[in-house]
C-alpha positions in Angstrom: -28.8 159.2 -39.1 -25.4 160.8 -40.7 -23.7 163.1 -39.4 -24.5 166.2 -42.5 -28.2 164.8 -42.0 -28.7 165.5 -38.3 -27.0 169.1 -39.2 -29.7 169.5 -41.8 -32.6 168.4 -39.0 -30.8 171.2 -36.3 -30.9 174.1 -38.9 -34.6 173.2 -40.2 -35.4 172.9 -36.6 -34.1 176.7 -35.7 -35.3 178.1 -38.8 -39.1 176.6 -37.6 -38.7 178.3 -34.2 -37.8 181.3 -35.9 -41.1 181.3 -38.0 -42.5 180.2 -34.4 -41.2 183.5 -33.2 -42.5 185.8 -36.0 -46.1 184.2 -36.0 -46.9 183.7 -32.2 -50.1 184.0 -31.2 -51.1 187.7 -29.8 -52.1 186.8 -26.8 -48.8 185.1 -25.3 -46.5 187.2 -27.3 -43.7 189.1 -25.7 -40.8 189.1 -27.9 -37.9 191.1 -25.0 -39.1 187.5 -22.9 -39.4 187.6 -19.5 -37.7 190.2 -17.6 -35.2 189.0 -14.7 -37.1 190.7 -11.9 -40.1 188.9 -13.3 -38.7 185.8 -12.9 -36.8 186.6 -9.5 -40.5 187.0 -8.3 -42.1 184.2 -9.4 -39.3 181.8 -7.3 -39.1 184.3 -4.9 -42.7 183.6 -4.0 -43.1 179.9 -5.3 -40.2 178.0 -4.9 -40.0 174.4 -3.4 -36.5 173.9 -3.4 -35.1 173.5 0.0 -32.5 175.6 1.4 -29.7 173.1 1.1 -29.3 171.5 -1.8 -26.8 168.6 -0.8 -29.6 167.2 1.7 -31.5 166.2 -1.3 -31.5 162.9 -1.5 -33.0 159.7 -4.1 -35.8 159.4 -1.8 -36.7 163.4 -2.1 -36.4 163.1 -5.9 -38.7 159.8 -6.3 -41.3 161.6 -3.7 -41.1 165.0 -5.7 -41.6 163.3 -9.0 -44.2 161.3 -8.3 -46.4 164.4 -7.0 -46.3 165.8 -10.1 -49.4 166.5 -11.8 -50.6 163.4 -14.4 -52.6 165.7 -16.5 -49.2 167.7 -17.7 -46.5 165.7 -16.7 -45.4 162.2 -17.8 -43.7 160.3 -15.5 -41.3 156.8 -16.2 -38.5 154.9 -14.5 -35.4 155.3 -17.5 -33.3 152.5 -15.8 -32.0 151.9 -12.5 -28.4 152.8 -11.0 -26.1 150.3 -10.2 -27.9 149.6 -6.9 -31.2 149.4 -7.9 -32.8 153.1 -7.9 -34.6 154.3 -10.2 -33.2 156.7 -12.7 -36.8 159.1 -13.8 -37.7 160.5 -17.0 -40.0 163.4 -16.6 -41.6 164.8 -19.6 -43.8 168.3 -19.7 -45.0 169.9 -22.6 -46.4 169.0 -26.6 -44.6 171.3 -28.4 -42.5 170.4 -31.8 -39.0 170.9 -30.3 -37.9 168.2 -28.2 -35.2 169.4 -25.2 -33.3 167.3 -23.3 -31.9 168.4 -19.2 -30.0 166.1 -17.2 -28.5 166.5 -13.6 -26.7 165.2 -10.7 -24.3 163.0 -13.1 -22.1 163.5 -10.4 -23.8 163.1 -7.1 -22.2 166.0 -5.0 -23.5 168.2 -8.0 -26.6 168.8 -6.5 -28.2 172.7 -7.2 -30.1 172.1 -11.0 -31.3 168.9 -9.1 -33.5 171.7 -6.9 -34.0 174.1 -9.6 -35.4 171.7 -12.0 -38.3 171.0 -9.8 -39.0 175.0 -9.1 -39.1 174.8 -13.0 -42.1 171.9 -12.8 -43.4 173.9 -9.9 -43.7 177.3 -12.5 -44.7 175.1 -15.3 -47.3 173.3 -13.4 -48.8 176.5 -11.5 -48.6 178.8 -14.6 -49.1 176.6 -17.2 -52.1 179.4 -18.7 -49.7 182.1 -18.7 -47.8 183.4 -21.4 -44.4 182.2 -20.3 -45.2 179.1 -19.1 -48.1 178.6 -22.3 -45.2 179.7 -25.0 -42.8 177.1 -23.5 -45.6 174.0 -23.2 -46.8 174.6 -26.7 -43.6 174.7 -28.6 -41.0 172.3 -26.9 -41.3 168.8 -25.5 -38.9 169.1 -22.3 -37.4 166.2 -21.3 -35.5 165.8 -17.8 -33.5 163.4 -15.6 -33.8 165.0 -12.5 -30.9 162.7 -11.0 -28.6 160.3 -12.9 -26.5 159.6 -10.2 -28.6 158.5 -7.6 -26.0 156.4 -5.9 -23.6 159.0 -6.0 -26.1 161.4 -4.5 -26.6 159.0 -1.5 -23.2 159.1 -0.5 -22.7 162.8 -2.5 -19.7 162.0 -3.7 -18.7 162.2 -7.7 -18.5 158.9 -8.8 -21.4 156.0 -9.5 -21.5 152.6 -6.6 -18.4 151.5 -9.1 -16.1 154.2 -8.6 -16.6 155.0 -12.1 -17.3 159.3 -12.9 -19.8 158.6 -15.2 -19.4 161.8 -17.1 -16.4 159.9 -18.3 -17.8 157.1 -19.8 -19.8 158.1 -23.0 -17.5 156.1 -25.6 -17.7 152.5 -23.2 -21.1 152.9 -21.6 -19.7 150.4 -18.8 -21.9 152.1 -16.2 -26.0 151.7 -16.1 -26.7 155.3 -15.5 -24.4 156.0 -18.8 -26.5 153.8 -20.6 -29.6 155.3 -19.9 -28.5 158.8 -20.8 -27.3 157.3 -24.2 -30.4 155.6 -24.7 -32.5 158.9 -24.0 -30.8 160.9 -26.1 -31.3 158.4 -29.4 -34.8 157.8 -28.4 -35.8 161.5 -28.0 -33.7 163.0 -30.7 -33.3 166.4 -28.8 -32.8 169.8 -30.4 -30.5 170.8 -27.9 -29.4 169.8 -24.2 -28.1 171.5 -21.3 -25.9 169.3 -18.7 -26.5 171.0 -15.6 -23.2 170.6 -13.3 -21.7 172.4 -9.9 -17.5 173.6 -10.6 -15.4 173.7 -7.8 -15.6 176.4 -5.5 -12.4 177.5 -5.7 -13.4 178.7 -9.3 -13.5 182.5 -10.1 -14.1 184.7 -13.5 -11.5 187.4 -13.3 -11.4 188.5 -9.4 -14.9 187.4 -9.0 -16.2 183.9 -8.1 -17.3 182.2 -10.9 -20.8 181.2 -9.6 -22.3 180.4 -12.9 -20.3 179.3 -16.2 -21.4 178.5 -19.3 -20.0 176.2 -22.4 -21.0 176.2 -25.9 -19.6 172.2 -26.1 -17.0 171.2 -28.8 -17.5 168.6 -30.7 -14.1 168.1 -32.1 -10.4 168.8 -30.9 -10.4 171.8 -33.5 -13.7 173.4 -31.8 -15.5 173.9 -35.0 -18.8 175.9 -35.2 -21.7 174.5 -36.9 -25.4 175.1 -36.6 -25.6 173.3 -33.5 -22.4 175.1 -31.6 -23.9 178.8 -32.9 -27.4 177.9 -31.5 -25.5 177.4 -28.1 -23.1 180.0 -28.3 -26.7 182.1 -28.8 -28.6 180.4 -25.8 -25.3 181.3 -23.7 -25.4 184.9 -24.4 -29.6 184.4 -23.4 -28.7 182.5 -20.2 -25.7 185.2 -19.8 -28.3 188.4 -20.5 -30.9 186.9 -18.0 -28.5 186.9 -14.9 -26.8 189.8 -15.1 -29.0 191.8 -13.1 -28.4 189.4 -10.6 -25.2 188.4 -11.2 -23.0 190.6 -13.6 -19.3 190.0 -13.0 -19.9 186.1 -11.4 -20.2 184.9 -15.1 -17.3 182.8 -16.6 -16.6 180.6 -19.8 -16.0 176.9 -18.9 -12.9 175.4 -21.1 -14.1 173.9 -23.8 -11.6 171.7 -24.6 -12.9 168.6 -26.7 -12.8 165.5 -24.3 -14.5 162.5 -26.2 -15.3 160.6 -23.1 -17.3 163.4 -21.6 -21.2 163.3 -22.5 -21.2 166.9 -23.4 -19.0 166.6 -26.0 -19.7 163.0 -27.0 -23.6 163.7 -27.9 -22.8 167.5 -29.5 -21.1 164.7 -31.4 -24.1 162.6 -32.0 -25.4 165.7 -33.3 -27.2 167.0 -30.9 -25.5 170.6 -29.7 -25.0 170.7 -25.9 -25.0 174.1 -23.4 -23.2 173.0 -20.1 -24.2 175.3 -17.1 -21.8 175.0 -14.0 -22.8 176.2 -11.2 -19.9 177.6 -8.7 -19.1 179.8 -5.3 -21.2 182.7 -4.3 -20.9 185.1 -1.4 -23.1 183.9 1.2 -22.5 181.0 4.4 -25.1 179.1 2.4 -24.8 180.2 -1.0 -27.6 177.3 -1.7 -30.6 179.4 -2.0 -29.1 182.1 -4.4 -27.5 179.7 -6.6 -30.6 177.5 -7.0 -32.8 181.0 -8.1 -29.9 181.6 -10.5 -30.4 178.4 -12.0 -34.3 178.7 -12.4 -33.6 181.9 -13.9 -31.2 180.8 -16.2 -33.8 177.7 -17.4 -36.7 179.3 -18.2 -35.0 182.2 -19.8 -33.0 179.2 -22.3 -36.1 177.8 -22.7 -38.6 180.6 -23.7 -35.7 181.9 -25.8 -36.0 178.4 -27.8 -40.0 178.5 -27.5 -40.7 181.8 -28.9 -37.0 181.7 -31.3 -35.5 185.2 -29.9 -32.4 183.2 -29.3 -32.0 183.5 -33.0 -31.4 187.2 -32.2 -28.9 187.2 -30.2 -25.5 188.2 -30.2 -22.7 184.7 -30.0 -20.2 187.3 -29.4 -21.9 188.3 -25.6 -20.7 184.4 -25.1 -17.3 184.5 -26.6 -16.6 187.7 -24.4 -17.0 185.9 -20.9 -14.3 186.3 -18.9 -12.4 182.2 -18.9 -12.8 180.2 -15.3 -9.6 180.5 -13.9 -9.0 178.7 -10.1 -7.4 180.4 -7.1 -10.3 181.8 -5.2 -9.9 181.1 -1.3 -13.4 180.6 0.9 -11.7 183.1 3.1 -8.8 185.0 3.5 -7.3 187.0 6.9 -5.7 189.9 5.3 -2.9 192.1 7.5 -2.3 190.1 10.7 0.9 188.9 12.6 0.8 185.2 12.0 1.9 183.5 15.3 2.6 179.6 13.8 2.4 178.2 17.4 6.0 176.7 16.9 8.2 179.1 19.1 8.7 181.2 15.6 8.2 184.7 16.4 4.9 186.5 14.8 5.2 187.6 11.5 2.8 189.6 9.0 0.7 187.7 6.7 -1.7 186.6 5.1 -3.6 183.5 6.1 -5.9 181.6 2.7 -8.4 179.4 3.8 -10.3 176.7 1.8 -13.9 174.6 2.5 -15.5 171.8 1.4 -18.6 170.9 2.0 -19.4 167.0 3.1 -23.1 165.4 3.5 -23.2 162.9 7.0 -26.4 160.2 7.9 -26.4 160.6 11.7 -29.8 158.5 13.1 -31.2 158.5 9.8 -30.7 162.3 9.0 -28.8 164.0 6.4 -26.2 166.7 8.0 -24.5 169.5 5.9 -21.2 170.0 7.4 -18.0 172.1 6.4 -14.2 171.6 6.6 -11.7 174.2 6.4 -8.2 174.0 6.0 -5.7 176.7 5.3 -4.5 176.6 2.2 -1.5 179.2 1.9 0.3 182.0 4.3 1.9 184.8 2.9 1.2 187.7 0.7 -2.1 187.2 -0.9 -3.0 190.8 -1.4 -3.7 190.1 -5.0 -5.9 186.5 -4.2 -9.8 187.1 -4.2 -11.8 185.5 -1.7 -15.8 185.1 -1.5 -15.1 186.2 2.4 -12.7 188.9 3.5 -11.2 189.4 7.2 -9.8 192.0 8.2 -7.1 191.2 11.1 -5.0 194.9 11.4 -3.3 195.1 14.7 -4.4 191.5 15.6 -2.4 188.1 16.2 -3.3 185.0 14.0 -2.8 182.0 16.3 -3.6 178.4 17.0 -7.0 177.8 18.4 -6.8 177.0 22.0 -9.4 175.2 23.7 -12.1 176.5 25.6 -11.3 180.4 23.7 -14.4 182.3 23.0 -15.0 185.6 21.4 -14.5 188.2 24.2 -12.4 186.5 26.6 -9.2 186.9 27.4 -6.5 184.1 27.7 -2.7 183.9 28.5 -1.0 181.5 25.2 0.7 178.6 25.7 4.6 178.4 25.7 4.9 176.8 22.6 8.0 175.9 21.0 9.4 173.6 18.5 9.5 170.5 21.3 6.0 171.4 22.3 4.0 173.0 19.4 0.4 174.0 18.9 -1.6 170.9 17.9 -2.2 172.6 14.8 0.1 175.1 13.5 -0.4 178.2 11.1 1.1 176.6 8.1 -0.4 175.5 4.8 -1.8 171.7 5.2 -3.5 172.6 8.6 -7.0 172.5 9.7 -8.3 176.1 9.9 -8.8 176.0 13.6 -7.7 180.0 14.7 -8.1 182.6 17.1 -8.0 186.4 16.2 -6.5 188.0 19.0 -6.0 191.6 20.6 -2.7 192.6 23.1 -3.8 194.3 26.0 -0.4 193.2 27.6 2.3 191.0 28.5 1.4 187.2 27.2 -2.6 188.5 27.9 -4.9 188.8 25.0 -8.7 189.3 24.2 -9.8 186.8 21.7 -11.7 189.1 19.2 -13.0 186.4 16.8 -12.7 182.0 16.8 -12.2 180.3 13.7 -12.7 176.6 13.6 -11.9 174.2 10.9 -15.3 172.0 11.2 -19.0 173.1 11.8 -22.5 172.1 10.8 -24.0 174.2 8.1 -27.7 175.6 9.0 -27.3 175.6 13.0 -27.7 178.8 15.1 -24.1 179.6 15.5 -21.4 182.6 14.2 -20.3 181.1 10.8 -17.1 178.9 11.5 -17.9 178.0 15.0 -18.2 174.3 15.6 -20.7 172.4 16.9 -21.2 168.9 17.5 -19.0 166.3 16.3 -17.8 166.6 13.0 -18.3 163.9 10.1 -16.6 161.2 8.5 -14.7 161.8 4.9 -16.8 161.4 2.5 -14.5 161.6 -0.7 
């Protein structure tokens, strides 16, 4: 199909769900859509997700899938990755609109993995009321819970070949690649969402960016078409739906064309592509609230396309989202005397720390640990952070073993011949001690800081416990 003919199929396609929306039945009808709260409530009380999204692995995805109801879902193996799991197609719904989701291209990507199936989980439970009814009739969902199964295993970005997959939509060298490509052809969607995570350093404005949205390009000049204004309209839907819940955490991805990227390469292929990246948000395990966000964001798009109020609204609520920009620190000790553990005297400033989270098999067992690492010392009054601490009239110092909150310790002599093991400095693991004077070289230790600990174990947030893992990178 050319190019001008798969424009003309889009804009008869949104001008029949815009009839859709002026004829719908009575009895399903509700033309504001869902409100937020009412879908807050509906995950709130029937989620399935678990609380941490990175444990999910292929083996969670293939059991989840394969409990889904045969009377309303269709279930098939797309392809397999490059070693040997199976890739699954699920398919919900009869309607005349044909949508196409896909997550987990990259494998450490995992939060629309868990939010997709709290969508099945709605869909399958309410399937008889208006919401769920609206979006079964008129649209033929198509998903790929997990395209990079392999990557998932060891969550890491890449496929088994090293290859980032979301790089290879012109060559097509990787399996998983070729089964997207051979979905999209086969169903023809009206539109697709590439559901992604962004790096959690990623803000809008002085907030973290925890979800962005992206209207994709389809050429280097970032023309708008019929396709790219349906987008730009199903933004601003995803964009009115969580602000309730999110207003100020909103961004605008870049949307720089990139022709390798699958986004941009099947907005190409002509069919118009809304990215959702999911990023930071304000809690020690941010998975929960990030995974309703995404649920919330789904079935908002997607009613707005069944019932064809995403005609209605305003492409201009997208354009004014506030650009991702980088810089945001995990946490940042504001006002304390840095003591770098190298003989230097103390000094007021600033400590920014970084973390990254890394997935560990121990005894056949999926762990969620974090690293931390401080990432810059100085003034960094003007540097947001998703956690502040507070460190007026306290010493920053090198963690010293056996220090816990409430005790009080004498410091080392360290020097430049005999430093800390880990200095204050910009490179160094995040492993710290916030300390009081009460005198001489005596201190209380008013708060520990480590740079490694286990995410989900009984313990103050940064504390470590247990060993810690293995790079995963």
């Amino acid at each position: 199909m050319t190019s001008s003919l798969r424009a003309g199929a889009i804009a008869c396609l949104l001008l029949l769900s815009a009839c859709a929306a002026r004829s719908a039945r009575p009895s399903i009808s509700t033309p504001s859509g869902p409100t937020t709260a009412e879908l807050a409530a509906f995950w709130d009380a029937e989620h399935v997700s678990t609380p941490w999204s990175p444990l999910v692995d292929h083996a969670d995805v293939e059991r989840r899938v394969q409990a889904l109801p045969a009377d309303l879902f269709t279930v098939r193996k797309a392809g397999e990755s490059v070693e040997g799991r199976a890739i699954y197609h699920v398919k919900v719904g009869a309607g005349s609109g044909p949508v196409l989701l896909w997550s987990q291209m990259h494998g450490d990507e995992p939060t629309a993995t868990s939010a997709l199936f709290d969508v099945f989980e709605f869909l399958g439970h309410h399937e008889s009321d208006p919401i769920a009814a609206r979006i079964l009739d008129r649209l033929t969902i198509h998903v790929v819970p997990m395209l990079n199964p392999d990557g998932a295993e060891r969550f890491q970005r890449r496929n088994a070949q090293g290859i980032d997959i979301n790089r290879d939509a012109r060559r097509l060298v990787t399996p998983e690649a070729r089964v997207l490509k051979q979905l999209r052809d086969e169903i023809e969607p009206m539109v697709g969402f590439n559901l992604h995570n962004q790096g959690w350093r990623t803000r809008a404005g002085m907030n973290p960016a925890s979800i962005s949205l992206l209207s994709v390009a389809y050429d280097q000049a970032g023309s708008i078409n019929a396709g790219r204004l349906l987008t730009k309209k199903l933004a601003t839907s995803v964009r009115n739906a969580l602000q309730p819940l999110a207003g100020g955490r909103i961004g605008k991805y870049d949307d720089s064309f990139e022709p390798r990227a699958f986004g941009d390469k099947i907005t190409l292929w002509g069919t118009p592509v809304l990215l959702i990246e999911t990023g930071p948000w304000p809690d020690e395990n941010p998975d929960p609230a990030l995974v309703r966000l995404n649920f919330i964001a789904l079935v908002a798009a997607l009613d707005a396309l069944a019932t064809g109020r995403v005609h209605h609204e305003d492409p201009r609520r997208y354009d004014a989202l506030p650009m991702n920009d980088s810089g945001l620190f995990y946490r940042v000790i504001r006002g304390g005397q840095v003591l770098r553990g190298d003989g230097q005297p103390p000094f007021r400033a600033d400590v920014g720390i970084m973390a990254q989270r890394r997935v560990q098999a121990r005894e056949g067992a999926r762990e969620l640990w974090m690293r931390a690492g401080i990432e810059d010392v100085g003034d960094l009054s003007t540097a947001p952070a998703l956690f502040d601490i507070d460190a007026t009239g306290l010493i920053v110092a090198p963690r010293v073993a056996d220090a816990a909150a409430g005790s009080e310790i004498e410091l080392p002599a360290w020097s430049e011949a005999k430093p800390a093991e880990a200095l204050v400095e910009q490179g160094s693991p995040a492993a710290l001690m916030l300390l009081r004077p009460i005198g001489g070289n005596r201190y209380r230790v008013e708060r520990v800081i480590d740079a490694t600990w286990r995410v989900g174990e009984e313990a103050e947030p940064g504390g470590v416990q247990g060993s810690p893992p293995r790079d995963n990178r």
